[in-house]
N, C-alpha and C positions, 0 to 999 in steps of 0.2 A: 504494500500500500504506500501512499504517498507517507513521507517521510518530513519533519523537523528537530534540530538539534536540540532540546528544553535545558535547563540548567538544573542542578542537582536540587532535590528538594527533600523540602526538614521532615521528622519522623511525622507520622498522620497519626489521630487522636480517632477512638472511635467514641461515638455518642451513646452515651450509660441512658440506661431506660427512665430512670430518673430527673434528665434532663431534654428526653425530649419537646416538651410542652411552653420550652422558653418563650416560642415564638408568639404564644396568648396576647392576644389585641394587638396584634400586628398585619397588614396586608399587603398581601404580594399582586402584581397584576403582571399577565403576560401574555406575549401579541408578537404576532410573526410579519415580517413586515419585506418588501423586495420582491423579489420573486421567489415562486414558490419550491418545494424540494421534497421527495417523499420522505418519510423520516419526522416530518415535523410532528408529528400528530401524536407519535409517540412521545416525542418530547414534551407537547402541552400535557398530555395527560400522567408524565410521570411529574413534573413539575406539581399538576394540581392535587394529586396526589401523596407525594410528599409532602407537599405546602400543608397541608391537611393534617396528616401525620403526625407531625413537629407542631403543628396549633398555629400555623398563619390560618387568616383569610385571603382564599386565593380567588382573585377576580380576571375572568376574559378581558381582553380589547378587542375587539373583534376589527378588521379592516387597517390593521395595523396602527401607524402614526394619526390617520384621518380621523379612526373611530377616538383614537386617544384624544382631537381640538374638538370633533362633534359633539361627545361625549351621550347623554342621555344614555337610549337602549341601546348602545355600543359598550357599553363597559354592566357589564353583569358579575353575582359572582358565578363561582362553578362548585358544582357539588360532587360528590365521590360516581355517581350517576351518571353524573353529563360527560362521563369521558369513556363510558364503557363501550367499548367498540368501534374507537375507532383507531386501534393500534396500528391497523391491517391498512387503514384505507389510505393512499395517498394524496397530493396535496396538501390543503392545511384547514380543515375545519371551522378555526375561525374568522378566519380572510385575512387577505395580503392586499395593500392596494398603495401606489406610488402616494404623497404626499406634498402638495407647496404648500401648502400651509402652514407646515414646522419647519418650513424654512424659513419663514420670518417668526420674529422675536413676539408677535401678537398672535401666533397660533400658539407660539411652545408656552404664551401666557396662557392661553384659554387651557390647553391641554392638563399645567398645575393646577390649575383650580380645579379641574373636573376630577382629577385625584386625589388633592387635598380635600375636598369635602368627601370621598371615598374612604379616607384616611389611608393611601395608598402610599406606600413611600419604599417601596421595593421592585425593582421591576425586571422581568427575564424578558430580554430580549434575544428573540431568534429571526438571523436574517444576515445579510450581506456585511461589508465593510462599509459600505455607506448607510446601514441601518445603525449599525455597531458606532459609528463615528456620532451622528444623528444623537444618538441616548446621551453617550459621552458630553456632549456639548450642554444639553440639557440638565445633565447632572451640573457640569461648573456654574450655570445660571440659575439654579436653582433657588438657592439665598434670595438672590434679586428679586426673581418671580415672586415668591413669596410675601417677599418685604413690600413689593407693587401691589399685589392682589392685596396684600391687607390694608395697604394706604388709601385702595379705593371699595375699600368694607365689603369685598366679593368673599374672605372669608375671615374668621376670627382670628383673634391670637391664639387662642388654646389651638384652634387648630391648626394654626402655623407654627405651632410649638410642637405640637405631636408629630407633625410632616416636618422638622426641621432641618433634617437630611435626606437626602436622597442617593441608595445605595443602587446601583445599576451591576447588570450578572447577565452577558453575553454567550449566545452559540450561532455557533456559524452554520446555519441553513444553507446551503447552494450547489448544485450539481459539477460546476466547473472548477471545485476543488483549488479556488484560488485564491485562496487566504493563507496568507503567511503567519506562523504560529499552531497551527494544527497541521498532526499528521494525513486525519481525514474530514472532509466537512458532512453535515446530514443529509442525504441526498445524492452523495455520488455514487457510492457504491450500486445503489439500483438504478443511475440512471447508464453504470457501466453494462448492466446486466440487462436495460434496453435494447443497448447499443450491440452489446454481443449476440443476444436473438434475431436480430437484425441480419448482423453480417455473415452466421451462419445460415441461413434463410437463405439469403442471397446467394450465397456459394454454392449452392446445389442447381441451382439457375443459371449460374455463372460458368459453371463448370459444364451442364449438359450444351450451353451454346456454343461454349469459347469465349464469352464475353468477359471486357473489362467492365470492373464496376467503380465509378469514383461515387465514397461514399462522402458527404460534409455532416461532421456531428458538432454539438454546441460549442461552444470556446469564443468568444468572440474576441477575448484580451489575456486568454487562458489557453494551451493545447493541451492539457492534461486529461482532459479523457482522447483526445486524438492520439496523445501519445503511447498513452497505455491501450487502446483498441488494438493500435500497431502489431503491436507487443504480445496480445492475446491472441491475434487469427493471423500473426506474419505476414502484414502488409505489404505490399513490392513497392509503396512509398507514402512518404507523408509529408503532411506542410502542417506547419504550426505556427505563432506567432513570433514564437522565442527563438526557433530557428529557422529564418528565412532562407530559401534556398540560393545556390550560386547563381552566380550572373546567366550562364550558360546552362543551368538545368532543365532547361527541355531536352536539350541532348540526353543526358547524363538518365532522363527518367527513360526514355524511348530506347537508349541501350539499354537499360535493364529488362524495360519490360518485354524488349523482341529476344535479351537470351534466354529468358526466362520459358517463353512459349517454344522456341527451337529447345531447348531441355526437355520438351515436353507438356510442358506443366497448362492446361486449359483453362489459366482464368488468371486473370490480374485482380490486383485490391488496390485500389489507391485512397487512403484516408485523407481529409482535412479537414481541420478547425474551421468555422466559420469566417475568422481573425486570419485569415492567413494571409500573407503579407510576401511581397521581395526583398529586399535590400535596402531599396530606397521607399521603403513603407507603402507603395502600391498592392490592391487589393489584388490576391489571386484568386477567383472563382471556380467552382468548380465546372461551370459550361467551357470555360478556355481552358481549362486541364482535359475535358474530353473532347474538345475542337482539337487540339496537337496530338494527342493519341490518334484520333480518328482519322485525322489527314495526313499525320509523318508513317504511322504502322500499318493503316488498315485496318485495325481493329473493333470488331461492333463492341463501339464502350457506350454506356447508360450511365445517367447521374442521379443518384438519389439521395436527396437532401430528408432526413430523420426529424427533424425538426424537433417540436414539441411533444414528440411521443417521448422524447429521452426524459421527458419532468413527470409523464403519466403512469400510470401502472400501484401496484401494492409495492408499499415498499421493502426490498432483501429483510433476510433474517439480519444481517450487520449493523444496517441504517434504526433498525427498530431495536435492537439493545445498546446500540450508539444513542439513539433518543432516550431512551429510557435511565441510562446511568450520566447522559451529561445534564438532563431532567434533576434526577436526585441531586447529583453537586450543585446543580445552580440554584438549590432552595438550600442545601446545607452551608454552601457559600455566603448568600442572604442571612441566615441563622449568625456564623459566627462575623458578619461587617459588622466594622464601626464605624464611626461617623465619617474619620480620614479617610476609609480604606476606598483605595483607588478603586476604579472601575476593572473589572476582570473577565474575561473570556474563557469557560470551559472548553479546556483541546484535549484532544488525545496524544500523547505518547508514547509511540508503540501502542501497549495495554494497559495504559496509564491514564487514569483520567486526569487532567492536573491544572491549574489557576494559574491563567500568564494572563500579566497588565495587558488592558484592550488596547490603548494606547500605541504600544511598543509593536505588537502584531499590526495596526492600523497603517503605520507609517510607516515598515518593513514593505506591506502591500503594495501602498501608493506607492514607493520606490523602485517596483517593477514596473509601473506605469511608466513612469519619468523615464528608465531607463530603455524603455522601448521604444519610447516619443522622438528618446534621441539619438537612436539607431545604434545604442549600447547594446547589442543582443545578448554579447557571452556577460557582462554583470548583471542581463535578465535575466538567463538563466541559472546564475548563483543564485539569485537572490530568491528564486525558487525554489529552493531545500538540496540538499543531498540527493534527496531520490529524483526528483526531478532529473537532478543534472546526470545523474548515473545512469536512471532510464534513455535517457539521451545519446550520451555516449556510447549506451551500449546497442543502441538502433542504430547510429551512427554506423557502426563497425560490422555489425553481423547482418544489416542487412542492404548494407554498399559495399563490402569485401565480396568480390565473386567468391561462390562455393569454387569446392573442386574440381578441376576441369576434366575427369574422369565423366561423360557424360552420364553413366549408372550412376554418379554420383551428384550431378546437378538439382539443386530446387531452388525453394527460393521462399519457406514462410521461417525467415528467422525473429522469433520471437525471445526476447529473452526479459529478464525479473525488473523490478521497481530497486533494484539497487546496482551498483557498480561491479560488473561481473569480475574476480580474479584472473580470470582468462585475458585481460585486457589490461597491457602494461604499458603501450606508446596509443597515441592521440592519432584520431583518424586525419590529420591534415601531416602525417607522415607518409601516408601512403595513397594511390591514387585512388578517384572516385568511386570507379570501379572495380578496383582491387584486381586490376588485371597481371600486375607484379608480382602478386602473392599468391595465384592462383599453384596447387599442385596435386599429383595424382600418388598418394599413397602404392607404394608395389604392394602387387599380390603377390605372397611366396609360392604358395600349393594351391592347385587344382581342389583340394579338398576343404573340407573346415578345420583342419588341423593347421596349426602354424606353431612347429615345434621350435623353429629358431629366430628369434627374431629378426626381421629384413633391417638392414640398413634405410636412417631414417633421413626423408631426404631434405637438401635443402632449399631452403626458400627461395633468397633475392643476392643477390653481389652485396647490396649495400646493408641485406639481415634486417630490416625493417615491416617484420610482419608483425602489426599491431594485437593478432592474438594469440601470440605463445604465451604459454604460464608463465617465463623466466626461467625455468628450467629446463634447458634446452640438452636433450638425449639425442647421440646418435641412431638410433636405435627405434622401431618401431617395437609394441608392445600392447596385447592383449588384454581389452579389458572384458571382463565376463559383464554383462547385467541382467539381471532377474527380477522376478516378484516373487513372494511370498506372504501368503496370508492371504485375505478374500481381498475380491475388486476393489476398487475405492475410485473414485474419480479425481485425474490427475495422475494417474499411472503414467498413463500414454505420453504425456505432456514430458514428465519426466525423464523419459524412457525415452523420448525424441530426440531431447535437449542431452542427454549425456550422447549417442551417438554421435551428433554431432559435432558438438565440442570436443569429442576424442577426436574426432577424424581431423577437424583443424587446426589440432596440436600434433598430426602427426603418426598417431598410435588407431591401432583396428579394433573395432567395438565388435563383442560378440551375444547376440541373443541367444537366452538360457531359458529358453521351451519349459514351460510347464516345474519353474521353481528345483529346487533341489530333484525331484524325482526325475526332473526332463536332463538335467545334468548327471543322474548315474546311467541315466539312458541312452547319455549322447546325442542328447536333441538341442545341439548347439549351430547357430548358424552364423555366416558374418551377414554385418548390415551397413549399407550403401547409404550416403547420403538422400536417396529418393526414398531407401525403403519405410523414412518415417513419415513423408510427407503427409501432410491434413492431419498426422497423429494431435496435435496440440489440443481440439476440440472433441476431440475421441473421447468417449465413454467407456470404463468397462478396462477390460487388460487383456490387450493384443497379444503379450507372450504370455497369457495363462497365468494362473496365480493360483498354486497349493500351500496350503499350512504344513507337510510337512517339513520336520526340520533332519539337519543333517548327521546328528545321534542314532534318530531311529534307522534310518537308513543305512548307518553303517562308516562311520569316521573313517576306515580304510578306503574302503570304493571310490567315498570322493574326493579321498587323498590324490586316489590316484587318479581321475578324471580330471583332476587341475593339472596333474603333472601331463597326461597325455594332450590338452589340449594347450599348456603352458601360458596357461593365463599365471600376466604377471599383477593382475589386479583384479578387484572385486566391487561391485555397486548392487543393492540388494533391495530393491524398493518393495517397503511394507509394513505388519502393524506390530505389533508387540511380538510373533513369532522371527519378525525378521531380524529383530534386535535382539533376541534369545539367540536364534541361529549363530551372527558374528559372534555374542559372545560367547557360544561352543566352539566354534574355530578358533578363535583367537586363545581359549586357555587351554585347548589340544594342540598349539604350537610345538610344547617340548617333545612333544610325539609326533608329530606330523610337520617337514618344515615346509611342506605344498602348502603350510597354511599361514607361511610368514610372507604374506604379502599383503600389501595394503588394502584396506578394508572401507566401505561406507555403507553404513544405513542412511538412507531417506527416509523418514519416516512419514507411512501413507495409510491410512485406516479411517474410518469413519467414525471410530468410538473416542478416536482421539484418547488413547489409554498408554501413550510410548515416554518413556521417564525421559529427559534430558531437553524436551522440545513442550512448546505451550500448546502450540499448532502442529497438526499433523494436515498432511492432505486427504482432500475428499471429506474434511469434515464439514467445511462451507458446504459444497455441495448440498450434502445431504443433511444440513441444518436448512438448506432453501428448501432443498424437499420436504422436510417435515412440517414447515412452519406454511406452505402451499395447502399441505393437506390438510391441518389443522383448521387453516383460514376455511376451507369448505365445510369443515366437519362443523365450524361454530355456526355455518350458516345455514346448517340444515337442523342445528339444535334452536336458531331463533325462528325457522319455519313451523316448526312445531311445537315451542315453547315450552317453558320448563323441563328441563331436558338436559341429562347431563350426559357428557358423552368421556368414556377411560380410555386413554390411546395409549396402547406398547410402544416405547419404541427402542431400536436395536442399544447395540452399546456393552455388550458383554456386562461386568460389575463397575462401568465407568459411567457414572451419570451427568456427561457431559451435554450432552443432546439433549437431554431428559426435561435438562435444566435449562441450556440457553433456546430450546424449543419453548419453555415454558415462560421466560423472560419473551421471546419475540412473540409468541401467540396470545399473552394474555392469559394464560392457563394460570386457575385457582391454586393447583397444588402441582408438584412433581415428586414425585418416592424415588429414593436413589440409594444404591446399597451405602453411599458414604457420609450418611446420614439417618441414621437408624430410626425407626418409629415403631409406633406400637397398636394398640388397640386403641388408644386414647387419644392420640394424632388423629385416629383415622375416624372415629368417632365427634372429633374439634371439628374436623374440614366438612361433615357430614352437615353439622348442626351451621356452619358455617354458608355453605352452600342454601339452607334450608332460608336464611335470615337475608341470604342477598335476593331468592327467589319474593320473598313479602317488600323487598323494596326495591323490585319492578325490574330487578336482571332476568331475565327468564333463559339461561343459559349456563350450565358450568363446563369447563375441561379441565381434565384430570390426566398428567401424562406420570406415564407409569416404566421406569427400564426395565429393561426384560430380564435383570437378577437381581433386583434390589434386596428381594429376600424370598427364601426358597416356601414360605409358607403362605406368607402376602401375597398371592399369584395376583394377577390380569380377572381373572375369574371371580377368584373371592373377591377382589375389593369391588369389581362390577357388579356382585350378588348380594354383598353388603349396601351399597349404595341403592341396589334395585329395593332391597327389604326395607332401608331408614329413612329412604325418600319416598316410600309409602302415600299417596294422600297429598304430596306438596311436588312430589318431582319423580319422573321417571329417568331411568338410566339406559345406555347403550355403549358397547364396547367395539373398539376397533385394534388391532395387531398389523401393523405396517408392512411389518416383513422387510423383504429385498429390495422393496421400491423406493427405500433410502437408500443405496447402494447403485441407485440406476440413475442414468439420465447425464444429460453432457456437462460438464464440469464448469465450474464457476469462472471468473474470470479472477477471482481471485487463485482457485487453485489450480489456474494454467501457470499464471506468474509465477507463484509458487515453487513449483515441480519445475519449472524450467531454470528459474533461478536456484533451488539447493544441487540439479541435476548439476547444472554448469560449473557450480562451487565445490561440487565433490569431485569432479574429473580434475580438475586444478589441483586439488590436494594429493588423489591417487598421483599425480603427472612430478610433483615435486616428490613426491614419497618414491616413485620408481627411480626417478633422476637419482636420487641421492642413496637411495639401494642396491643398485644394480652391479653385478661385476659377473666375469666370465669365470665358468666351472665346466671343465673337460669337454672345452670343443664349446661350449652352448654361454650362451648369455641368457642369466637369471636375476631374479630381483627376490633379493631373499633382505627379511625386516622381521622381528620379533621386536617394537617396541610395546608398549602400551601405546603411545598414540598414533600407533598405526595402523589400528582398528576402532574406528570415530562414527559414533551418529552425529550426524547436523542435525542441527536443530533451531527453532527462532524462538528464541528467548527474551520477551520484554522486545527492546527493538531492534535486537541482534541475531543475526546467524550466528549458530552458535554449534560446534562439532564435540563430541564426548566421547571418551573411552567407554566401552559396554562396561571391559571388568570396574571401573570407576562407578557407572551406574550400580551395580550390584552389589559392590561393597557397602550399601548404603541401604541393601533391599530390608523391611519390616515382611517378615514372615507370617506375622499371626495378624488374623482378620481384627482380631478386638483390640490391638496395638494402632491400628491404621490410622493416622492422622484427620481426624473428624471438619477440625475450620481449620483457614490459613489467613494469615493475619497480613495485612498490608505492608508491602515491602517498601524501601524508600526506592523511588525511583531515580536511575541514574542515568548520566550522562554518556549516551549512547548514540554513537555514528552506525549506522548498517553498514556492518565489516562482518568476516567472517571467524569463526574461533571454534577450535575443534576441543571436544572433551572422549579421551578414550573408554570405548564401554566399559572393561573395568573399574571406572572410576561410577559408574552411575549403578552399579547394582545394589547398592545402599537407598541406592531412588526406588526401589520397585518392590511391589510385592505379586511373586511371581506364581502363588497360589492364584491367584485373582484376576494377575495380569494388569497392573495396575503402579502409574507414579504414586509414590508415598502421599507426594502435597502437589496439589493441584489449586493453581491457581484462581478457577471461575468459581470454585468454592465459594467464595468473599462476596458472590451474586445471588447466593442465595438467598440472602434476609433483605434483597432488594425484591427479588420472585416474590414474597414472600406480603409486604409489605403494600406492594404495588396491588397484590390481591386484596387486602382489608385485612393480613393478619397481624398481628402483634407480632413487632418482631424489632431486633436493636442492628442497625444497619452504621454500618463503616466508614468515615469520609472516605475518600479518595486520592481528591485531590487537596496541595498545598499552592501557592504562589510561586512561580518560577520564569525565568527569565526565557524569551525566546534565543536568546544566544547562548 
């Protein structure tokens, strides 16, 4: 995801039960203002919600700024009621609408007094940089206003005494992701996941014609979703604003796009921003982008402009527990202001909610402005974050370096992550546009799939200026295996594409490993061509087969010896908890087996999200959208039929990851999770619980349930209990998801993803062989027994992060009734997205391998917000503290 650097922040205070209630006689009001972004709705209603909770009164604005000068039936309060249901829906509930009127000093007067006699003096605003700017101003006039309105007896003293400050508590609403100080804004994530339905749609149209398609998505002073579309479906080009094309880039596109089709390949993609711009700040269109296609190539190109559907739709599972936890801090933020305390903006870092001056983010913004005004591109695009400029750089390079000129090996969708790939150590303006210098064809040694000796690894350029070596430059090609193991997950493919790749254009031959462990003692290894992953990115499901066997049961000899016969000198193992078991049986059968001292990586890729060393696992996005899709149906056939509770399974082995942040993005009353015990008496609270929201006019519950929270509490019984105690007030119905969370095409965040850890693990294997390797009777081998030479990556807070298995393990809690119940809020630190490896050895202290499961698990800490946001009593955690955007 998009990325910003925050500054270290102080230890966080959780709020004791005892002092929730501070907030009594105080009111909050809050209004979404600009345009609009899916995501918000969640926000109002965790805002009024919380506000509630703590003891504000929380009041609508409805129509943003306008409804705040009109005032009357624009400003209502909201009750625990008025916000039920519309987690799901997008847009913004209470209206958005432009404003002059707070732009002069006689609306923002009328607008205080319509609050002041409200006795409103807190306000969450959600909405743009110029919403956010907008409040700011109004907060420093504040005094004045007041001091005026009373001078001309519009309202009392008393009550210019009780409104005598005004505290403002900002979130960034906007699709185009273009606010500096947050990681992500509310909004973007579903309008990426518009845009991706979209361009896959397209492609199967695109591909049956031969047609180019330029597609133009929102951005008008932002390319950040243009950039990351790029990035997700491997665009053959892009225009942004940030980075304008060269002078001569009609060439430069028209040779790409015609090697492209002679490779074979039946369809072009060409993305742009709205905003997209030359050199000399002239607009580029997308009708003159398919005019020069269509009259230099011959090409039947179409242009389809997306428009405002990228704002429409229900908003991602993301955007909707993004609203909901930056909802909660901006009423806890409210709670602990004081009079002084600056204006503040709820952002995300990494997984971090956290309080940075509106101010400082406000004027970071506008300085991308400026800098673009004055045809400063590259300090525009600094000034855009880390990820920005590293997504950049790394389209830059992987998809303007010609692949390899083997034509089996030619394509052309290179997509790569939201951060700065390892792979990538010189600057694309070292080499030429279309990387006709660096082009090379990998030698085949054998006829067969066997490649016993490594070939001589060739070289590049006279002048060595291939911008994607690791820096560890072997003579020597070398074998890397990749596989799956464990069930599907989406994002395999993605993965599975991106490490190919990346091997081949450092040099080294990728080999697929059929059907996990069992397809390797079978010999069902093949090599793979630069073509043979093509369109994989958006691939569902696992192309080379995915078994849970591990390599124990099988037989530690067999596939000793299957490494030695096919000499693979490296290993990439994409998968969920079995996969990370697996390296760490190889890795501490090294002193017996030295087939297995070679360099190792788990990916870690499963939907339960259950793998110790990493936060995120792939394919759990996914199949958090899948469940929270179905869920949105299931609530709408329990208001069709009213009163009506409905128990949904869902997957997750004894990990109630899903269970839970399904249950935070759906709106669900309760979720059972084994990591969190309950009892008869729980289940008997949510009963009578559900019974008391049904007499004040919810006539719906959901109840998500994982599939081992506990071996006695089935799916059944709690359906059969809830059918017996809702007697007379509520019927019940139960659903089991099944596989259909496992299915369907991969997010757009866990293409990034899988393409970004794939490309970061082949960099490590690539330096780990370099520094390994030496000649043993006749043959060149890469022989390594360290501990950090068998590493799960992992994203940790805001970092990729690599670990030793046996590390993991040494750390593992064995006994279910030991298992870490809550996790307490960590300080959040100052994190660049870089990579950092931890040897599995080192994490097995993390796992409890009974269970299959990391010790502490971080969404824990979401619970008592789930919780909370239902109507239960419950003592919820700040978050976030004040912290610097630099």
């Amino acid at each position: 995801m998009a990325s910003a650097v925050l500054g270290d922040l102080s230890s966080t205070s959780a709020l004791a039960a005892g002092n929730l209630r501070q907030a009594q006689g105080k009111s909050i009001g809050v209004f979404t203002s600009g345009g609009d972004s899916q995501g918000m709705n969640a926000a109002v209603r965790a805002v009024v919600r919380m506000g509630i909770h703590v003891g504000f009164r929380v009041y609508y604005i409805h129509e943003g700024y306008q409804g705040m000068v009109d005032g009357a039936d624009n400003i209502k309060e909201a009750t625990w009621t008025s916000v039920s249901g519309i987690i799901q829906q997008g847009g913004t509930v209470i209206g958005s609408a432009r404003c002059q009127d707070f732009r002069e000093r006689a609306g923002r007067l009328k607008a205080a007094a319509n609050l002041v006699k409200l006795g409103i003096s807190n306000l969450v605003v959600i909405g743009g940089d110029g919403s956010l700017t907008g409040a700011n101003c109004f907060r420093q006039e504040w005094a004045g206003l007041l001091e005026e309105l009373e001078k001309k007896g519009e309202i009392t003293a008393e009550q210019s005494k009780n409104c005598s400050h005004l505290n403002i508590v900002g979130m960034v609403g906007s699709i185009d992701n273009d606010f500096c100080g947050t990681d992500m804004t509310i909004g973007c994530d579903t309008a990426l996941h518009r845009i991706m339905e979209s361009v896959d749609a397209i492609t199967t149209t695109a591909q049956s014609h031969q047609r180019t398609f330029v597609m133009e998505v929102m951005g008008r002073h932002c390319g950040y979703l243009a950039l990351v579309t790029a990035l997700a479906c491997g665009a053959d080009w892009l225009f942004i604003p940030e980075w304008p094309p060269e002078a001569d880039w009609e060439d430069h596109m028209c040779r790409r796009l015609s090697e492209l089709r002679t490779a074979g390949s039946r369809l072009g993609i060409v993305i742009m921003a709205e905003g997209a711009i030359d050199q000399k700040g002239s607009a580029i269109t997308s009708n003159r982008v398919k005019e020069i296609i269509s009259t230099r190539l011959g090409h039947d190109t179409r242009v389809t402009v997306l428009g405002h559907v990228q704002r429409g739709g229900n908003p991602s599972a993301f955007d909707r527990v993004l609203g909901c936890r930056m909802g909660a801090e901006a009423v806890l933020a409210l709670l602990e202001a004081k009079p002084d305390t600056p204006a503040c903006v709820v952002s995300l870092d990494g997984n971090q909610a956290v309080r940075v001056n509106l101010m400082e983010c406000v004027e970071r913004t506008q300085q991308v402005a400026a800098a673009m005004k004055k045809g400063n591109f590259e300090n525009c695009v600094s000034l855009r974050g880390r990820s920005f400029r590293n997504n950049l750089e790394i389209y830059k390079i992987l998809s303007h370096v010609k692949p390899p000129n083997n034509p089996q090996q030619d394509g052309h969708d290179n997509d790569f992550s939201d951060e700065q790939s390892p792979v990538v150590v010189r600057r694309l303006s070292r080499c030429s546009v279309d990387g006709a210098t660096n082009s090379f064809s990998p030698p085949v040694t054998s006829t067969s799939n066997r490649c016993p000796v490594p070939a001589k690894r060739p070289r590049w350029s006279a002048d060595d200026n291939n911008p994607l070596k690791t820096g560890f430059e072997c003579e020597h090609v070398f074998n890397i295996g990749i596989m799956n193991v464990g069930a599907p997950a989406a994002g395999m493919n993605a993965a599975v594409r991106s490490a190919v790749r990346t091997a081949i254009l450092n040099g080294h031959q990728p080999y697929a490993i059929y059907e996990g462990f069992e397809g390797l003692a079978e010999g069902r290894l093949k090599k793979l061509n630069w073509m043979d992953v093509g369109g994989w990115v958006g691939s569902g499901g696992a192309k080379l087969g995915a078994k849970r066997t591990q390599p124990a049961k099988l037989g530690l000899p067999q596939i000793a010896s299957k490494f030695k016969e096919f000499n693979l000198s490296a290993l990439i193992i994409i998968g969920g908890f079995e996969a990370y078991d697996s390296v760490l049986q190889l890795a501490e059968a090294r002193p017996q087996y030295k087939e297995f001292c070679i360099p190792m990586v788990v990916i870690p890729c499963t939907i339960s999200n259950n793998v110790p060393g990493t936060e995120f696992s792939l394919g759990t996005d996914t199949a958090l959208n899948a469940i929270t899709d179905i869920c949105d149906r299931i609530k709408q056939s329990a208001s069709g039929t009213k009163r009506r509770v409905f128990v949904v399974e869902t997957m997750g082995g004894y990990c109630g990851y899903l269970a839970t942040l399904a249950g935070l993005a759906g709106g669900a009353d309760a979720a059972y999770i084994f990591e969190e015990r309950f009892g008869m008496r729980d289940l008997q609270t949510d009963v009578e619980h559900l019974a008391k929201k049904m007499v004040e006019g919810v006539e719906r519950g959901l109840i998500l349930r994982n599939e081992k929270c506990n071996e006695n509490y089935t799916t059944d019984f709690i359906y059969q209990l809830y059918c017996e105690e809702g007697k007379g007030i509520f019927s019940a119905r139960k659903n089991v998801l099944g596989h259909m969370q496992q299915g369907g095409c991969p997010s757009p965040f866990d293409r990034n993803l899988g393409t970004k850890l794939a490309a970061k693990s082949v960099a490590f294997l690539a330096e780990k062989m370099h520094n390994n390797y030496k000649e043993e009777g006749g043959r060149v081998v890469v022989e390594c027994n360290e501990e950090d030479t068998a590493c799960l990556i992992g994203l940790n807070r805001r970092t990729v992060q690599f670990s030793p298995v046996t590390h993991i393990k040494s750390q593992t809690d064995f006994q279910d009734d030991t298992l870490t119940r809550t996790v307490s809020i960590e300080e959040a630190e100052e994190f660049s997205m870089t990579t950092t490896l931890t040897p599995v050895t080192h994490l097995k202290a993390w796992s409890d391998f009974k269970h299959r499961l990391p010790r502490e698990q971080w969404w824990l800490k979401l619970r008592p917000l789930l919780r909370i946001l239902a109507k239960h009593e419950s003592v919820y955690e700040v978050e976030g503290t004040e912290a610097s955007i630099e």
